[in-house]
Residue, then its C-alpha position, 0 to 999 in steps of 0.5 A: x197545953x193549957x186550954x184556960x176557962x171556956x166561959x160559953x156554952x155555946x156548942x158552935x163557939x166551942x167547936x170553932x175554937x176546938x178547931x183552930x186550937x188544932x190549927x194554930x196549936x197555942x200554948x195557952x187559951x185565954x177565954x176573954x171576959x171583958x172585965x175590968x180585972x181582966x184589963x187591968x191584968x193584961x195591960x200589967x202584962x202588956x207594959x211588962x213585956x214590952x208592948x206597950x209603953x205607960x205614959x207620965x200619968x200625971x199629965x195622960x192617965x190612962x193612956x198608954x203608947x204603942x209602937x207598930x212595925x214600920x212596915x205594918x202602919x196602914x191598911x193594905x188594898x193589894x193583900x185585902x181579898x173578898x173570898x166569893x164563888x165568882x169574882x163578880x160577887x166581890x165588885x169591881x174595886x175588890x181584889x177576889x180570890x176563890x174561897x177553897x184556894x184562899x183557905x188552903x193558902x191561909x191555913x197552911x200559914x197559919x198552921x202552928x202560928x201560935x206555938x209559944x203564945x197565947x191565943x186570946x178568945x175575943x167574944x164582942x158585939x157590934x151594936x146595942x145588946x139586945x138590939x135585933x141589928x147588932x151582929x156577934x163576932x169571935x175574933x181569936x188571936x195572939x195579939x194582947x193589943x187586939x185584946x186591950x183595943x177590941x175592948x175600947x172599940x167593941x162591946x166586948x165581952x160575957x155580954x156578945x154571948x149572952x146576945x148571941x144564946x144558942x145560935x150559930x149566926x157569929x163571924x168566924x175571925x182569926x187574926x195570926x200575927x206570924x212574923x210581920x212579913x208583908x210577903x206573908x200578909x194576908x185579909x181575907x174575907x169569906x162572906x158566905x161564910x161570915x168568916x175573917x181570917x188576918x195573917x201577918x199585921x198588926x195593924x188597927x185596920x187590919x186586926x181589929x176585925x170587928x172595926x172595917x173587915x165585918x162593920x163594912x166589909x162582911x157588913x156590905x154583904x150582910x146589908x144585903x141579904x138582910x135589907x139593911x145597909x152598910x155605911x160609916x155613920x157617927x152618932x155624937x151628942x154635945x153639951x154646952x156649958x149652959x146644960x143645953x144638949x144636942x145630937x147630929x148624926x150622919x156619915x163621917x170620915x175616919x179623918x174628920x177633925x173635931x172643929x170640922x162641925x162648926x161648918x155643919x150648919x147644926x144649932x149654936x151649941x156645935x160652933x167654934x168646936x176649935x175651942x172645946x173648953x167646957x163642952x163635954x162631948x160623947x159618942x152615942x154609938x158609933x165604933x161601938x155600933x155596926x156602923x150601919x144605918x136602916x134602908x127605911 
């Protein structure tokens, strides 16, 4: 087995991986770092194999075309668990599981899951670096479109660790992609635990686990302890032609449509967003935040 480059001295970080290697048993460890070299090196890698497609670069550079399985294009409610001592800690609306049973379940699935593959070390941060809101996670995985995605919708990367010192206080998530069986599909969330294990996706929703499994749900009991509050918030920032800047904020939907802010009642600068010509706009932070917002 080749165990890569550990680039952390964390000894939680270590000892986490240490174990789900054993667990998942790869034939490779890849320690991400967040660079641009790295992301040049797996996106060659990823056009290579197969997983992504490069688009006519003349009309789209950059981008890159990604097909998922026909049974695996959305989030799943009724293979999505909250993981609590009792049912009533995990609310109404959630399907609940008994934790001890859960991870049995899911650690035999996923017992040498990574045979054959790689596992990629995902280190990122949710929120500012430095901030005292932002929450570190580690998401190891076998997907190299997790990867490339983690790094467009996190800050990921040597800087999670660097945030995150010594301290023990990261979320636990391992994402397996087995063999896409929706029998076999799993999102299980452990939130005494800070802890998130995906099995059998590789959808965004399911996979990216810091995006809706810790910036909303593991986030939701978080809030709770720590006395803040779990919400979609979207920060955006718009300049006019004319120079002139403006910033809204608040809660908005994953499907709000750009043209929808002409109808907010903001300053002239965000009418008629149907004709976005020479408008440059700009997320403040918002999928690269935690998506939360103070109580105060």
């Amino acid at each position: 087995m080749n165990l890569g480059n550990c680039n952390t001295s964390n000894e939680a970080v270590k000892s986490w991986v240490e174990e789900m290697i054993h667990l998942v048993q790869p034939d490779r460890v890849h320690w991400c770092d967040g660079s641009e070299a790295e992301k040049e090196a797996l996106t060659a890698e990823a056009v290579k194999t197969g997983v992504l497609i490069k688009l006519d670069q003349s009309k789209w550079p950059g981008c890159y075309y990604h097909r998922s399985n026909p049974n695996d294009v959305a989030r799943v409610e009724q293979c999505t668990f909250i993981c609590t001592p009792t049912g009533d800690e995990a609310g109404p609306t959630n399907n609940w599981c008994e934790p001890e049973e859960m991870y049995l379940k899911l650690h035999e699935l996923a017992k040498g899951a990574m045979k054959g593959r790689t596992m990629y070390v995902i280190p990122y941060l949710m929120g500012p670096p430095g901030s005292r809101l932002a929450k570190v996670g580690i998401e190891i995985t076998d997907s190299i479109y997790v990867v490339l995605n983690m790094r467009i919708m996190t800050r990921m990367g040597l800087q999670a660790y660097e945030h995150l010192g010594v301290r023990r206080d990261f979320n636990r998530g391992l994402h397996c992609l087995l063999d896409l069986n929706p029998e076999r599909r799993y999102i299980a969330h452990f939130p005494q635990d800070n802890t998130i294990i995906s099995l059998g996706s590789g959808y965004g929703g399911n996979v990216l686990l810091g995006k809706k499994c810790l910036a909303l749900r593991i986030g939701s009991y978080l809030a709770k302890q720590e006395g803040w509050f779990a919400e979609h918030m979207l920060i955006l920032g718009v300049e006019s032609p004319a120079g002139e800047k403006e910033v809204c904020g608040g809660g908005v939907s994953e499907r709000v449509r750009q043209d929808e802010l002409r109808d907010d009642g903001s300053a002239e600068a965000f009418r008629g967003m149907e004709d976005l010509d020479g408008r440059r706009r700009h997320c403040v932070d918002a999928a690269r935040s935690r998506r939360t917002a103070l109580r105060d």
